[in-house]
C-alpha positions, 0 to 999 in steps of 0.5 A: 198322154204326150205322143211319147219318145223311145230310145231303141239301139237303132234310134228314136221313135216317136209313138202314138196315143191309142185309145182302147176300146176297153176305155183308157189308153195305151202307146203303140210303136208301129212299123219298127224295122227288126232287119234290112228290107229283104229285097235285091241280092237279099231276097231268099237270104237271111235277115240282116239286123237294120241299119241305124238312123239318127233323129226320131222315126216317126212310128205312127204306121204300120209297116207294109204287110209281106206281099201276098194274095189275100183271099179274106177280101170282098175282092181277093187281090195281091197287097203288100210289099217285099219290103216287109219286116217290120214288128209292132210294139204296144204298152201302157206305159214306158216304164216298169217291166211287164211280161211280154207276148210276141203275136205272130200270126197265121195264114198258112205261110202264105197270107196275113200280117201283125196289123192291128186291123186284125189283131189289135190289142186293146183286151190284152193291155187290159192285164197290163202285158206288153204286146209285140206283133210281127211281120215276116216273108211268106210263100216263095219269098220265106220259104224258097229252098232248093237245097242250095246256099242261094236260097236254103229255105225258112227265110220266113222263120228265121225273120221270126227269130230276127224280130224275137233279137229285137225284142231281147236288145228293145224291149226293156226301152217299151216297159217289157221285161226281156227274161219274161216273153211269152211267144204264142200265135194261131194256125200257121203261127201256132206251128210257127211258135212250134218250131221256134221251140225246136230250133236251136237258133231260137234258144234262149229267146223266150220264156214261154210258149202258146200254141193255138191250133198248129204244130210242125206235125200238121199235114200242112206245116211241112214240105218234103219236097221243097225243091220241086217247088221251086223248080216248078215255080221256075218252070211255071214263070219261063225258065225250065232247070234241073238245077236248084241254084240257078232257079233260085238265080232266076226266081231273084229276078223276077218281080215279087207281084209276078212271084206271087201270080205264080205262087197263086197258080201253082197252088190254086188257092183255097182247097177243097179238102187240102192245104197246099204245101209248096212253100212251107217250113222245110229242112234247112241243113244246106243253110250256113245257119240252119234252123231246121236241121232235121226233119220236122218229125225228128225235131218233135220228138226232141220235145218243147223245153219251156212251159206251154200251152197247146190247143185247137177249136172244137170244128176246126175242119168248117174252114174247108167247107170254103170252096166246097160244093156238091162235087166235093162229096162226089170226088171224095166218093168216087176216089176216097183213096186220093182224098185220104193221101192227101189227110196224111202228108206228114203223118206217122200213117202209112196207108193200106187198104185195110187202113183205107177202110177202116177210116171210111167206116170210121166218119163215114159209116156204110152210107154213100159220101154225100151233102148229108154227110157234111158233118162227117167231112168237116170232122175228118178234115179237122182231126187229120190237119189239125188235132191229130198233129197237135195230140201227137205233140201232147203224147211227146210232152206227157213224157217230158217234165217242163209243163204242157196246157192243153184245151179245147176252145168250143166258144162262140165268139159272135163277134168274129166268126170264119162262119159268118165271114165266108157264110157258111152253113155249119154250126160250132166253133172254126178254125180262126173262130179263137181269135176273136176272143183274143183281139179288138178287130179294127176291120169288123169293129168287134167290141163287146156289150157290157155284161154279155156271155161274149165278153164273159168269155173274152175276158176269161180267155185273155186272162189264162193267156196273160196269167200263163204270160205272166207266170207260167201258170195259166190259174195260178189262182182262181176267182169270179173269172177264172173258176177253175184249176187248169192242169198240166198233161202228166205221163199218167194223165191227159188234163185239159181245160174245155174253153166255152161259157164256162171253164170245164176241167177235164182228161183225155179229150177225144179220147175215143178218136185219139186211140183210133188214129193211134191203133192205125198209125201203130198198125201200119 
């Protein structure tokens, strides 16, 4: 292959050869601009489409990731760039019209990019899909709302709808088939992907929808009192208000590293045992365009009207044994009332003492919260930030007609794990652990030997993946790979699909859990 010319509306790019890992190779278009650099006067704003150029862009880089303070590094440090909206297009030829899947990722809204250092690829184009991998604004830079025009919030969000514009006026020029996208992402992407389902400025945009261990019902993807984020971050830098605009006026001038320092202040990084929500998707309604117009609870109950697939991890909850020590069990102990406030923000749960007690008893049993009830702590943690939202997503779409997957990944993927990672002792499947069986990670250099359980597994997750991309149905029929038939939730039944070394058809996961948290949010 010739390093290969496309034609956008905006101009011509000049691409790479990639080889896969896999063996063969592929084209990559990297560092396209979906919209103008959001800086100056256009920072806390809407995107705008990009300008034009004449002659060929050269798309052999990345563009810059959003800036950001990356604690996934040896040394945790701030990287990237305000100058950040820029998407990445990967196809194994120009020609044709494949099924497309737009990758946006996670991160908590506040860290990650679409580089291919992380999420490249190479297993995906081996099912001969087009790949689209995206960067948008993050922390205070996507998310700043102070209930005022001047920054009305969901920047971030409404990047993601701007890039999904360029894929419907691009694609076709990269191999893709615009009436065929498929939107899926992980964590912060997963809800990211949940609520462009909702919004009515992302209709008609895609086609399909995967969602991997996040919804807009988690207790992390929400804030309600985005405001007072904003009139803290202020305060934090120097400037005390009241007043909503003028600290968006003053937050303008201020530069994006020191933005993020404070950022990093407020919300102290990893938690023990919380997600911090400061700058998270918000109800945009003083927006001109808003995204979110509801809250993200109302917005849900509208259900998801394109097919879906919705899922989580096994023990999502490991992630929080980061920054955890010995005197995370004596805190929750000695103030369990505090650390369950903070399981349900966002939650339909209304705490008593009664309800209190009944969740203690439930993970914890009689016995004093300590070390030894590790197990119990990352189980709690897991259900309330993560499967508990998702569920409550999966009961609204039983009710709906348009069909809904839902899984349970207990797969170990050897090759990347949160566990080895950050050298935590726990066994079973993380947070994150997922992505590892999706994407060729450049950084660990993760590939598969031939013949082994690890890339068995791979192959069958990206083939359900690329299956559901390409039709809607995730088996839509069965082989040496996919061994099993994978059904949709209906009113009468909770069907899902347990993803390990082998594919386990099944009903009702967690059920015994599930029926629980309901009984108490009913209750209450």
């Amino acid at each position: 292959m010739s390093a290969p010319i496309v034609r956008t509306r905006y101009g011509a790019l000049k691409g790479t050869v990639v080889q896969n890992v896999e063996g063969g190779e592929y084209l990559a278009f990297n560092g396209i601009p979906y919209a103008e650099p959001p800086v100056g006067q256009l920072r806390f704003k809407e995107p705008q489409p990009p300008k034009a150029w004449s002659g060929i862009r050269d798309a052999g880089k990345e563009g810059s990731a959003a800036i950001q303070f990356d604690m996934l590094r040896p040394t945790p440090e701030i990287i990237g760039s305000e100058d950040c909206l820029y998407l990445n297009v990967s196809t194994n030829s120009l020609s044709g019209k494949r099924a497309v899947m737009v990758w946006i990722h996670g991160g908590g809204f506040v860290m990650g990019s679409g580089s291919s250092d992380m999420y490249s690829p190479d297993y995906l184009l081996k099912h001969d899909i087009v790949f689209v991998s995206i960067n948008y604004r993050l922390h205070v830079l996507g998310f700043l709302n102070v209930d005022d025009a001047e920054a009305a919030g969901n920047q971030g969000l409404k990047d993601q709808v701007a890039a999904l514009k360029w894929v419907q006026e691009n694609i076709e020029a990269f191999g893709g088939d615009p009436q065929n996208v498929t939107i899926f992402g992980e964590s912060a992407g997963s809800a990211s992907v949940h609520f462009l389902t909702l919004s009515p400025l992302a209709k008609g945009l895609f086609h399909k929808a995967i969602g991997q261990s996040g919804s807009v019902l988690n207790t992390w993807a929400y804030n309600r009192d985005n405001k007072e984020s904003g009139l803290r971050l202020a305060a934090l830098l120097g400037f005390e208000t009241t007043d909503g605009k003028e600290a968006a006026q003053f937050l303008r001038t201020v530069d994006a590293k020191t933005l993020t320092e404070g950022v990093v202040e407020l919300t102290g990084g990893f938690g023990e045992f919380t997600v911090n929500v400061l700058f998270v998707p918000t109800m945009d309604d003083k927006s001109e365009n808003p995204f979110a117009p509801q809250p993200a609870d109302e917005m849900a109950k509208k259900g998801i009207e394109v097919p879906s697939i919705f899922g989580y991890n096994s023990h999502e909850g490991i992630m929080f044994l980061i920054g955890s020590t010995d005197k995370t069990y004596s805190k929750v102990k000695n103030d369990f009332d505090g650390f369950f406030d903070k399981l349900i923000v966002n939650q339909n749960i209304k705490k008593t003492d009664d309800v209190v007690k009944s969740v203690k008893k439930y993970y914890f049993g009689k016995e004093p919260i300590t070390p030894k009830q590790r197990d119990n702590y990352v189980e709690i943690l897991g259900d309330l930030h993560f499967v508990y939202g998702i569920r409550r997503v999966v009961d609204i779409q039983s009710q709906k007609t348009v069909p809904m997957y839902l899984y349970k990944f207990s797969a170990l993927c050897e090759n990347f794990s949160m566990i080895s990672l950050f050298k935590l002792n726990a066994k079973g499947t993380c947070h994150g652990d997922d992505i590892g069986c999706l994407f060729y990670n450049r950084l660990f250099n993760t590939k598969f030997e031939p013949n082994s359980k690890a890339r068995i597994r791979m192959e069958r997750f990206t083939k359900l993946w690329t299956n559901f991309a390409k039709t809607g149905d995730p088996t839509p029929k069965l082989d040496d790979v996919i061994t099993e038939k994978w059904l949709p939730v209906t009113k009468q039944e909770v069907h899902y699909l347990e993803i390990n070394d082998d594919l386990v058809p099944g009903v009702n996961p967690d059920e015994e859990k599930w029926q629980f948290w309901k009984s108490i949010s009913e209750s209450a």
